[in-house]
C-alpha positions as CSV (number, residue, x, y, z in Angstrom):
1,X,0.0,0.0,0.0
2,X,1.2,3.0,-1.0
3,X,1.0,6.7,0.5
4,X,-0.7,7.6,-3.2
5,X,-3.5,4.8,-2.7
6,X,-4.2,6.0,0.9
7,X,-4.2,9.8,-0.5
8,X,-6.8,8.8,-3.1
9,X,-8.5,6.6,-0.9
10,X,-8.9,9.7,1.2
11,X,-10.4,12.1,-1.3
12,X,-12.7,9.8,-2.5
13,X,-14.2,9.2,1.0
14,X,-14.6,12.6,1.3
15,X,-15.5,13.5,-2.1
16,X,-18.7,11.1,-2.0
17,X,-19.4,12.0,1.8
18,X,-19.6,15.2,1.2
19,X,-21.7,14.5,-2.6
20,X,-24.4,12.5,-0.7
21,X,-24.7,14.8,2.7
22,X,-25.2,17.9,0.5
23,X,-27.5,15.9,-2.0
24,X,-29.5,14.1,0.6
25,X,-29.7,17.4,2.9
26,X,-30.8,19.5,-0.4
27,X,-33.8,16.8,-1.4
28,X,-34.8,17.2,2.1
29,X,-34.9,21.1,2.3
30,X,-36.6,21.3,-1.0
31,X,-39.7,18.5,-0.3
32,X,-42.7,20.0,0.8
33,X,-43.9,18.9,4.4
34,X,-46.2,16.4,3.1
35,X,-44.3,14.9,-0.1
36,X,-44.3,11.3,1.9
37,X,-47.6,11.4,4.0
38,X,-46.9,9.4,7.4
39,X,-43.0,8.4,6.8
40,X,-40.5,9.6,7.3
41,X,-38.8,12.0,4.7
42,X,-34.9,11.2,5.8
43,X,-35.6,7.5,5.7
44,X,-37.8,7.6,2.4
45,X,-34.3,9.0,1.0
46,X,-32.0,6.4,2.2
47,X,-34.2,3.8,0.7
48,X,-34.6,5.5,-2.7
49,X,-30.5,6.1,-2.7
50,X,-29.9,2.0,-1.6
51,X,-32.3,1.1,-4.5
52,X,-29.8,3.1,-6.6
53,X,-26.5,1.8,-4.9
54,X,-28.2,-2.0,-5.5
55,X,-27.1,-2.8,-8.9
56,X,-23.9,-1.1,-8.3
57,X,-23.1,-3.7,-5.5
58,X,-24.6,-6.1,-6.7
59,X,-22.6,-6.6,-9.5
60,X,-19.2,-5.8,-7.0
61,X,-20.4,-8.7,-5.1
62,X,-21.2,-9.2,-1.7
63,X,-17.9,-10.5,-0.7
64,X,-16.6,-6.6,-2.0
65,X,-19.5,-5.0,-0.2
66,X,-18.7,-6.3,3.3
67,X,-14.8,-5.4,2.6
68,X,-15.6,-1.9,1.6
69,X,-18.0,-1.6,4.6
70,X,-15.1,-2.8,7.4
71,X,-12.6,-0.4,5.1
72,X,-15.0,2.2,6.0
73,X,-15.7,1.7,9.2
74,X,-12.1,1.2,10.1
75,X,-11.2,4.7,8.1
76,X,-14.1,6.2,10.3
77,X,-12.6,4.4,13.9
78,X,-9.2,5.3,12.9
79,X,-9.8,9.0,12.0
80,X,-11.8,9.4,15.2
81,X,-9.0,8.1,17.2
82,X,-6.0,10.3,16.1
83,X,-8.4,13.4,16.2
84,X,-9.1,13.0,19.5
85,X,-5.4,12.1,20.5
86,X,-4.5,15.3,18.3
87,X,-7.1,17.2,20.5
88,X,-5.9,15.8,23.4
89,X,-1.8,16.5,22.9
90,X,-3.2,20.2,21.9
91,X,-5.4,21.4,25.3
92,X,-1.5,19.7,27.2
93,X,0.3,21.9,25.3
94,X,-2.0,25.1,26.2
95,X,-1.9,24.5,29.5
C-alpha cells in the first residue's frame, strides 16, 4: 500500500461523503412537508438512494461489499482516534 493509494482513498471518502450529505440534505430542504404522507422523509431518501446503490453492489459482489463496509468503518474508527489524540496533545500543550 502506498501513501498515493491511501491519498486517493482519502479524497474519494470525502468527495462522496460530502456529494451524498449535500444531495440528501438539499432533497430534504426542498420537499414540501407532506411529499411522503406518514413516513418519514430522511428515511424515504435512504431507501430510494440503496435502491440506486443496488445494482452497483450487486454486480461488485457481496464478498466486496462487506470489505468496503469494514474499510469504511475502520477509516471512520481510525480517524476518530488520532483526532481525539491530536485534541488531546493540543489542550496539554496550552496549558
Amino acid at each position: 500500500m502506498s501513501y498515493e493509494n491511501a491519498h486517493a482513498l482519502t479524497v474519494t471518502v470525502l468527495r462522496i461523503g460530502v456529494m451524498l450529505s449535500e444531495l440528501l440534505g438539499n432533497l430534504l430542504d426542498e420537499l414540501s412537508d407532506d411529499a411522503f404522507p406518514g413516513e418519514d422523509p430522511a428515511e424515504v431518501l435512504i431507501e430510494m438512494l440503496t435502491g440506486t446503490i443496488t445494482p452497483v453492489a450487486s454486480a461488485a459482489g457481496a464478498g466486496s461489499v462487506n470489505e468496503t463496509i469494514a474499510l469504511l468503518e475502520a477509516v471512520g474508527d481510525r480517524v476518530l482516534t488520532e483526532m481525539r489524540a491530536a485534541v488531546e496533545l493540543a489542550r496539554r500543550a496550552s496549558n
